[in-house]
DSSP file (Angstrom, degrees, kcal/mol; ACC not computed):
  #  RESIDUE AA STRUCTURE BP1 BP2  ACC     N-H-->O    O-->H-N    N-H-->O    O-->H-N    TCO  KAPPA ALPHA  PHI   PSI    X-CA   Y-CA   Z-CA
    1    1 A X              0   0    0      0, 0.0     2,-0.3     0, 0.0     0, 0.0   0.000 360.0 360.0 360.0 142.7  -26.7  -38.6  -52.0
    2    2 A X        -     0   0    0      1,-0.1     2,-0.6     0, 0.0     3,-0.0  -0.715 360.0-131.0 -94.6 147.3  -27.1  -37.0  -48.7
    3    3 A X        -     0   0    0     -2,-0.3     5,-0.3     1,-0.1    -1,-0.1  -0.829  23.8-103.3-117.6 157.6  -25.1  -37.1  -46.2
    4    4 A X    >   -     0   0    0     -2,-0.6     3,-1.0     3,-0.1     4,-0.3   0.277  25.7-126.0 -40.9 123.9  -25.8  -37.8  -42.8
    5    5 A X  T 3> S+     0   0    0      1,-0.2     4,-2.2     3,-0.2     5,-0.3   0.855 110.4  55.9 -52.0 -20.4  -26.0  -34.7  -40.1
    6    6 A X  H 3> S+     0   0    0      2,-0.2     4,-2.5     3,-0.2    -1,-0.2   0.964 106.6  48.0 -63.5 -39.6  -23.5  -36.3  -37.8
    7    7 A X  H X> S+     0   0    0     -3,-1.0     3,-2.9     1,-0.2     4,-1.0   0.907 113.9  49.0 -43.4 -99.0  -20.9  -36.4  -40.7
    8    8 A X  H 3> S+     0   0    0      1,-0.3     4,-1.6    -4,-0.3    -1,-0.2   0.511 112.6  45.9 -43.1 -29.4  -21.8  -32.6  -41.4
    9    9 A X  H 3X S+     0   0    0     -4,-2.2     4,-1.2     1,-0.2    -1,-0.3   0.858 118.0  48.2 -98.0 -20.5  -21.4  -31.5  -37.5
   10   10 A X  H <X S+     0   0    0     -3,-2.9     4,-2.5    -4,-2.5    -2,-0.2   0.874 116.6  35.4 -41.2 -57.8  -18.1  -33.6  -37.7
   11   11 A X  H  X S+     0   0    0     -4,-1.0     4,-1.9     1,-0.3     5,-0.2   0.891 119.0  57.0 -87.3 -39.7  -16.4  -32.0  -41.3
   12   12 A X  H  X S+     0   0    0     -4,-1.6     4,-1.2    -5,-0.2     3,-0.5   0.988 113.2  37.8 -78.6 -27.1  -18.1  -28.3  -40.0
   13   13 A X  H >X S+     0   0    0     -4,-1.2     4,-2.2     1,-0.2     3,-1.2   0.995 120.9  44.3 -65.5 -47.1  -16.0  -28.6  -36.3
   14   14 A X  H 3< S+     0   0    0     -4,-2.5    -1,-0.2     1,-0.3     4,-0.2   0.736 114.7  50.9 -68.9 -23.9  -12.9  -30.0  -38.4
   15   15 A X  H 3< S+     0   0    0     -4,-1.9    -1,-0.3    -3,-0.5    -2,-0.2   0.925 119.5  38.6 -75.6 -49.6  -13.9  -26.8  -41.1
   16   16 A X  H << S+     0   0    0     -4,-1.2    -2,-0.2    -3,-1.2    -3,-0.2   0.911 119.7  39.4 -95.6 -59.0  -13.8  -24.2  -38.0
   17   17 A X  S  < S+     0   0    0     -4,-2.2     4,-0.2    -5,-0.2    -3,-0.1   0.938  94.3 101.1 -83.8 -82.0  -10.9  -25.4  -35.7
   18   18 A X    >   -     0   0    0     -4,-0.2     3,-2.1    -5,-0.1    -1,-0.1   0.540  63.3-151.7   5.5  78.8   -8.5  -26.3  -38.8
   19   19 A X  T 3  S+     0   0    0      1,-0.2    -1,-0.1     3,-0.0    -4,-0.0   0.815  84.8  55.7 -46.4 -35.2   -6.1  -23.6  -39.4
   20   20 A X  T 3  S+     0   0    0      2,-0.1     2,-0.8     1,-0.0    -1,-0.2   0.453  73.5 108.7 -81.0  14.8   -5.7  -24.0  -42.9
   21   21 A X  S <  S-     0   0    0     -3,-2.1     5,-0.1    -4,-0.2    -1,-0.0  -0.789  78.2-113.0 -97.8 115.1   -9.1  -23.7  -44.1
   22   22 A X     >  -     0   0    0     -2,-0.8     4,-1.6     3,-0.1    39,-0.1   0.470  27.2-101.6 -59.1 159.1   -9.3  -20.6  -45.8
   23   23 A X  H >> S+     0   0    0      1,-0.2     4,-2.4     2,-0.2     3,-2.1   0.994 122.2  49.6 -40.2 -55.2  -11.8  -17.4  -44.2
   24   24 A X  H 3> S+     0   0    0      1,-0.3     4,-0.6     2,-0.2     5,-0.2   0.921 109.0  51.7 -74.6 -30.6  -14.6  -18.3  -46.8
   25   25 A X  H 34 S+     0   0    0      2,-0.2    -1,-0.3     1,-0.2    -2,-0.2   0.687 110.3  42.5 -62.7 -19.5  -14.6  -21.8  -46.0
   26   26 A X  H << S+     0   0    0     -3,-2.1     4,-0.4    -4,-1.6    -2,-0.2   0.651 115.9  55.5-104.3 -22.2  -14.9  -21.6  -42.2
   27   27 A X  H  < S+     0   0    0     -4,-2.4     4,-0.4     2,-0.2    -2,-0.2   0.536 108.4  44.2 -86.1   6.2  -17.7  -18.8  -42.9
   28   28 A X  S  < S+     0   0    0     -4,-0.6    -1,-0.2     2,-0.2    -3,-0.1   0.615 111.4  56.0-108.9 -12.8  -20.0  -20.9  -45.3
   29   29 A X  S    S+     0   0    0     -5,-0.2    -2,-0.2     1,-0.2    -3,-0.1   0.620 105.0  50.6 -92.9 -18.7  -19.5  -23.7  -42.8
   30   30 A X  S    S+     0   0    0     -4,-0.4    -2,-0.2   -15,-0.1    -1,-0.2   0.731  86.8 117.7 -63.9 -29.8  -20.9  -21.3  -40.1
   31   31 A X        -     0   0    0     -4,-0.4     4,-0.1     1,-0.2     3,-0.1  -0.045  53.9-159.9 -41.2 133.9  -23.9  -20.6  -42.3
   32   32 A X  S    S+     0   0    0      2,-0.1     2,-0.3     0, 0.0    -1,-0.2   0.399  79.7  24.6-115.8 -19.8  -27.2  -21.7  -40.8
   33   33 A X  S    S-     0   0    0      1,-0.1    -2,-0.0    -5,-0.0     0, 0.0  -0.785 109.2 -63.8-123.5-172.7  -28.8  -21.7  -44.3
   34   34 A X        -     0   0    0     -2,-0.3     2,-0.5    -3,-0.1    -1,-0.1   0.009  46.1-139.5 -19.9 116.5  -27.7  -22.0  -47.7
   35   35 A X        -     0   0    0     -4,-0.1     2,-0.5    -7,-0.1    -1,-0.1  -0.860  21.9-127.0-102.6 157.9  -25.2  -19.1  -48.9
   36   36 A X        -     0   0    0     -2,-0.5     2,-0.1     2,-0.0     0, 0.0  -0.913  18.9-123.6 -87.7 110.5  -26.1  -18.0  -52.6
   37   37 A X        -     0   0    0     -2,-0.5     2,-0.2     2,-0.0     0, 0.0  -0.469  33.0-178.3 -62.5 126.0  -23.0  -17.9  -55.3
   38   38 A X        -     0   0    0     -2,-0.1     2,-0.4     2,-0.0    -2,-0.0  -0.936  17.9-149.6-144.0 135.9  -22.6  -14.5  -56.8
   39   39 A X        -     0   0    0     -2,-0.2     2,-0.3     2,-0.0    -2,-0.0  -0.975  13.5-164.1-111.8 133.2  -20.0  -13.7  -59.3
   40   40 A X        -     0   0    0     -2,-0.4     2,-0.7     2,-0.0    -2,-0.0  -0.794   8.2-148.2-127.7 116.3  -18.7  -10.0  -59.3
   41   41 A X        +     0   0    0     -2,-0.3     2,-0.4     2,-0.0    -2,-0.0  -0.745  18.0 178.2 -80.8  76.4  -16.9   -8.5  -62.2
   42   42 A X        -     0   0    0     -2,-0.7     6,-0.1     1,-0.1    -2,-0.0  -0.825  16.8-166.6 -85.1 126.5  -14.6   -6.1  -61.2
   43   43 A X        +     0   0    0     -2,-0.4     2,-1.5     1,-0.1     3,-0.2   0.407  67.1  86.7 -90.5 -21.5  -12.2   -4.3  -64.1
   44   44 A X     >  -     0   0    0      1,-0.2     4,-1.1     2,-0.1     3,-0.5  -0.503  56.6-169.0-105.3  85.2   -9.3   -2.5  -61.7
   45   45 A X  H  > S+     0   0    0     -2,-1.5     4,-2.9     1,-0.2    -1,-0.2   0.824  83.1  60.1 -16.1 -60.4   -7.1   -5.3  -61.4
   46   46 A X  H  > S+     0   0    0      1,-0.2     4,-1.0    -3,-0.2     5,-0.4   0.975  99.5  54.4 -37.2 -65.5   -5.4   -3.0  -58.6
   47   47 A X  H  > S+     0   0    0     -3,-0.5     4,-2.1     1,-0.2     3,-0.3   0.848 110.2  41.6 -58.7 -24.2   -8.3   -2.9  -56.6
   48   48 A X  H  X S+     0   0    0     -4,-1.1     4,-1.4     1,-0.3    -1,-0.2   0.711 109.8  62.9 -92.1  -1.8   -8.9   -7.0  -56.2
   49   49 A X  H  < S+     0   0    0     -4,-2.9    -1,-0.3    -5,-0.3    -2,-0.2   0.624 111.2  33.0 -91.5   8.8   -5.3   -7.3  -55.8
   50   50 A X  H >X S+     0   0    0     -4,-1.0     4,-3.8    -3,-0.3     3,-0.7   0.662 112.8  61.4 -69.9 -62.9   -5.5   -5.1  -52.5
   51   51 A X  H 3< S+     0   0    0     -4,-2.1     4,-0.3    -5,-0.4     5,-0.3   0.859 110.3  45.1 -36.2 -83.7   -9.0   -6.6  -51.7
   52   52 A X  T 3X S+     0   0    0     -4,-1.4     4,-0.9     1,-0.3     3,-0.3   0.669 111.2  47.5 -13.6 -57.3   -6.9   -9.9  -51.7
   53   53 A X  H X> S+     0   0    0     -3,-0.7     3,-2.7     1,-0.3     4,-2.1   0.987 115.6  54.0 -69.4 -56.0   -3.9   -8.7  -49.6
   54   54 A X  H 3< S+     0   0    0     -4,-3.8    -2,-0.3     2,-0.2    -1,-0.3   0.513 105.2  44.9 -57.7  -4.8   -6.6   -7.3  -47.3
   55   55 A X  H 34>S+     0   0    0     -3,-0.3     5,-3.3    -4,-0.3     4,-0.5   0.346 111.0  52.9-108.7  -4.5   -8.6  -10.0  -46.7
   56   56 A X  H X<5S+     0   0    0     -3,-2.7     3,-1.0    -4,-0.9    -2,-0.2   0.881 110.0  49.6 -97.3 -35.4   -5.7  -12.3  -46.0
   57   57 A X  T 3<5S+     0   0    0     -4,-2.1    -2,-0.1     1,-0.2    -3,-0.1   0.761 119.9  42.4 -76.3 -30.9   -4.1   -9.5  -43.3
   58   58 A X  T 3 5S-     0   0    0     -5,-0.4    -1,-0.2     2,-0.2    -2,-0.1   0.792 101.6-139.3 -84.0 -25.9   -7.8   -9.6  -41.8
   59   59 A X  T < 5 +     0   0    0     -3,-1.0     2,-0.3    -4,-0.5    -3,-0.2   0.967  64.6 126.1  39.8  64.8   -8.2  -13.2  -42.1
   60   60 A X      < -     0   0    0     -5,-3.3    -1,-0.3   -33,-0.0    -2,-0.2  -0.968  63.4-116.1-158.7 118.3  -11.5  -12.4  -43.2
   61   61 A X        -     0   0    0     -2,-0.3    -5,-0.0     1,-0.1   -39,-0.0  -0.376  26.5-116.7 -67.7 140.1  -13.0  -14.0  -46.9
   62   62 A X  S >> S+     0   0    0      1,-0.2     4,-1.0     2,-0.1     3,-0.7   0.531 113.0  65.3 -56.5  -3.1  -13.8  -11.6  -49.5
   63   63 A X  T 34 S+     0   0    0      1,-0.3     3,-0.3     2,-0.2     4,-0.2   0.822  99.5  49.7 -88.0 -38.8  -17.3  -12.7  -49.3
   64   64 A X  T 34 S+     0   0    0      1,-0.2    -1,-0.3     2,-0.2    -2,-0.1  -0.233 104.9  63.5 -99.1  48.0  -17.7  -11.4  -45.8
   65   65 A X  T <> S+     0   0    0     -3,-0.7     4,-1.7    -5,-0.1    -1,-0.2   0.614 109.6  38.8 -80.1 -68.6  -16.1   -8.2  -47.2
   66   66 A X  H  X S+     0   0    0     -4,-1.0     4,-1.4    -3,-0.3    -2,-0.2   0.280 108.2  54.5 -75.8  -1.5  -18.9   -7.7  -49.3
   67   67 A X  H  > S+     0   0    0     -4,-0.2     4,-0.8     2,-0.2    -1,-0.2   0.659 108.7  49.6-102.9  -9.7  -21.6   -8.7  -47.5
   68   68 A X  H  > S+     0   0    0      1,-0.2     4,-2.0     2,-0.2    -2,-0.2   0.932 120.9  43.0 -72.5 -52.9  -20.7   -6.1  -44.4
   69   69 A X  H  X S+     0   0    0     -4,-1.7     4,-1.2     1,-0.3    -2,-0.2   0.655 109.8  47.0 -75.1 -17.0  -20.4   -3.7  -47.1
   70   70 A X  H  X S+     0   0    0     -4,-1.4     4,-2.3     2,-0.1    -1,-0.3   0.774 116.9  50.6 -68.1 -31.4  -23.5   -4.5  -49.4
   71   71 A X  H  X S+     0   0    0     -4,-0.8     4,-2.6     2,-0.2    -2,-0.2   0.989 118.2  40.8 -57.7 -66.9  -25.7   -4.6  -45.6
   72   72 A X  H >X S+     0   0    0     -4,-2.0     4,-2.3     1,-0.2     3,-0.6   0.821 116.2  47.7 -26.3 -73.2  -24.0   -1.0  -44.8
   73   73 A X  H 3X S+     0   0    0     -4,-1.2     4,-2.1     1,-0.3    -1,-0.2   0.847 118.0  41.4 -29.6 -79.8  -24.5    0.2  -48.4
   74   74 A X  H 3X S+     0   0    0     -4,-2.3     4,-1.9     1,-0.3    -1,-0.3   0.689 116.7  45.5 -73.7 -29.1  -28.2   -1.0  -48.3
   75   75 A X  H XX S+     0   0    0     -4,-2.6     3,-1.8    -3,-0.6     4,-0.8   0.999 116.5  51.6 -66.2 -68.0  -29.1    0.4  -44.3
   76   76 A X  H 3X S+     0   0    0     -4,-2.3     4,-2.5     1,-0.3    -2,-0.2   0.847 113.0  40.8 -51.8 -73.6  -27.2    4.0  -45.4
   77   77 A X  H 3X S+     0   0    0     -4,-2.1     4,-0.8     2,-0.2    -1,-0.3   0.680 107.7  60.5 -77.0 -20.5  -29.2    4.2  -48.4
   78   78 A X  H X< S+     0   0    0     -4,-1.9     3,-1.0    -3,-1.8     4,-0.3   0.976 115.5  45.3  -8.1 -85.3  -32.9    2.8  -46.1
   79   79 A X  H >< S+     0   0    0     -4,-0.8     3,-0.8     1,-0.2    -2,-0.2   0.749 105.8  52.0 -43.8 -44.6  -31.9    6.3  -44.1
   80   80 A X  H 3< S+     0   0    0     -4,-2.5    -1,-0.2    -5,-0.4    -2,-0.2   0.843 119.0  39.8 -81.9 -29.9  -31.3    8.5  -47.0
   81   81 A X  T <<        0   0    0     -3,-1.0    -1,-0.2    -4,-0.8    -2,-0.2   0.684 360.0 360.0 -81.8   0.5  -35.1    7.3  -48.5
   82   82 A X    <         0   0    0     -3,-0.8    -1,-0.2    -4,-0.3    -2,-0.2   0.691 360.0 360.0 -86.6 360.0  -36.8    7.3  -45.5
């Protein structure tokens, strides 16, 4: 069932101002389209537990971690073909 846009511009201000709604929750609720679910396998335990610490110190979701850094990644490597 849908629900109605006033509800949705309601629950995204309440999403935004709401300190205890986590980084990734207040950025998918910023989202002007659809975000895409991707699941990332990582193997160095070390590295997502730093990712972690770092994204809580940043107050910044890992998602918008990876998405500065997959844009970077993808421009840098643009230059390098062009």
């Amino acid at each position: 069932m849908a629900i109605p846009k006033a509800k949705n511009k309601a629950r995204k201000s309440y999403l935004e101002e709401n300190p205890t709604t986590s980084a990734s929750t207040r950025m998918f609720s910023q989202a002007s389209d659809k975000a895409t679910r991707l699941q990332l396998y990582v193997r160095d335990r070390q590295l997502i537990k730093e990712l972690k610490l770092a994204s809580v110190e940043e107050e910044r979701s890992i998602s918008q971690l990876f998405e500065e850094w997959a844009t970077q990644w993808l421009e840098q490597r643009s230059r390098k073909r062009s």
